[in-house]
N, C-alpha and C positions, 0 to 999 in steps of 0.2 A: 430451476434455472440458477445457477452460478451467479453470483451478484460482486459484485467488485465498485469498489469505491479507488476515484484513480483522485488521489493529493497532488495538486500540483498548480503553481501561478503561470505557468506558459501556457496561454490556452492557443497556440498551435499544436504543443505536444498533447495537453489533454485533447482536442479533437483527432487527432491520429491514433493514437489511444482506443479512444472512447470508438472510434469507426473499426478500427482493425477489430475491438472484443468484443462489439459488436456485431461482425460478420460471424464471432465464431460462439453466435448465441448465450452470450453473456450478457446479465442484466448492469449499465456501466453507471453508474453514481457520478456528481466532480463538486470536489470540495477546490478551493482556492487558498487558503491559509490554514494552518494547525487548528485553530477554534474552530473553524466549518467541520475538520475534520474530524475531530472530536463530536462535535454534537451530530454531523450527521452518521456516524458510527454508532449512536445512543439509539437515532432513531430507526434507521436501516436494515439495521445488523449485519453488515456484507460482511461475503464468505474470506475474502482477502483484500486487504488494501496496500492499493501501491501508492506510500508515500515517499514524497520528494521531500530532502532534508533542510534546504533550504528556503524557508519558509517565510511568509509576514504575520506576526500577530503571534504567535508559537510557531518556534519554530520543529521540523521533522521530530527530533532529537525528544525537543519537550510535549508534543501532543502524541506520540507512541510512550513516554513515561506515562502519562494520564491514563491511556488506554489500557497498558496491560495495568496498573494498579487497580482499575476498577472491574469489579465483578463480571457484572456484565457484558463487558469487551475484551476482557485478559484473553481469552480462548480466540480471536479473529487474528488470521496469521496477515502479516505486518512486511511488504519487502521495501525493501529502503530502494529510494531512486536517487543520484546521483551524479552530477556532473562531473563532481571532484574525487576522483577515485585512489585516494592515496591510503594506503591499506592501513590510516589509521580513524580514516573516515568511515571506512566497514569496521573495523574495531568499536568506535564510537555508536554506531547503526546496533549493531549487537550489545553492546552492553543498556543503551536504551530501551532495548526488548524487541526491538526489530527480529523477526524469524531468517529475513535472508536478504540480501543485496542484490542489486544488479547498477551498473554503471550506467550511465551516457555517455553514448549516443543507445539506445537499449539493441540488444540482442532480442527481436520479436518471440522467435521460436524457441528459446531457453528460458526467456521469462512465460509463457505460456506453458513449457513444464514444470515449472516452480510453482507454478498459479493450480495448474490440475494437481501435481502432486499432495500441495496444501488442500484444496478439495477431496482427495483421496482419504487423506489420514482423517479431517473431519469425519468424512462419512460411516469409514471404519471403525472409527472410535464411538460414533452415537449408535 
């Protein structure tokens, strides 16, 4: 089962989230701040997390630098979530080590092929 850790402090959006990848038999993690999200990425190991860049405690930007710096978590693909979509926000998303973006309000059915495709390439590659 597909495991996914969803970052993010709107727990209306985490529960919508978390229900919708849920329906489509995903195992769904919820961190609330960059610390949570980091450490529950330590203990987890989910296949993808979609972290929100704005953050309390670390924020997006700084708890995806931690991740891919470390060993253990470099390899978990990372999409940045975002309210603020001004294309140097994904610029910023990407040079953090973030693997891919997607905006807010989210696109369900596009971020779900970014989500299988990053499980695909995993697969392929172990």
């Amino acid at each position: 089962m597909t495991r996914v850790l969803i970052v993010d402090d709107d727990a209306l959006l985490q529960d919508i989230l978390a229900e919708r990848l849920s329906l489509r038999n995903y195992e769904v993690f919820i961190a609330t701040n960059g610390q949570e999200a980091v450490d529950a990425a330590r203990l987890i190991n989910p296949d993808v997390i979609l972290m929100d860049m704005q953050l309390p405690i670390l924020t997006g930007w700084e708890a995806t630098k931690l991740l891919k710096a470390a060993p253990e978590t470099r390899s978990i693909a990372v999409i940045a979530l975002t309210a603020h979509a001004p294309l140097n926000d994904r610029q910023k998303s990407l040079d953090a080590g973030c693997d891919d973006f997607e905006s807010k309000p989210i696109n369900f059915d596009r971020l779900i092929r970014k989500i299988e495709g990053f499980v695909a390439r995993q697969n392929f590659t172990e």
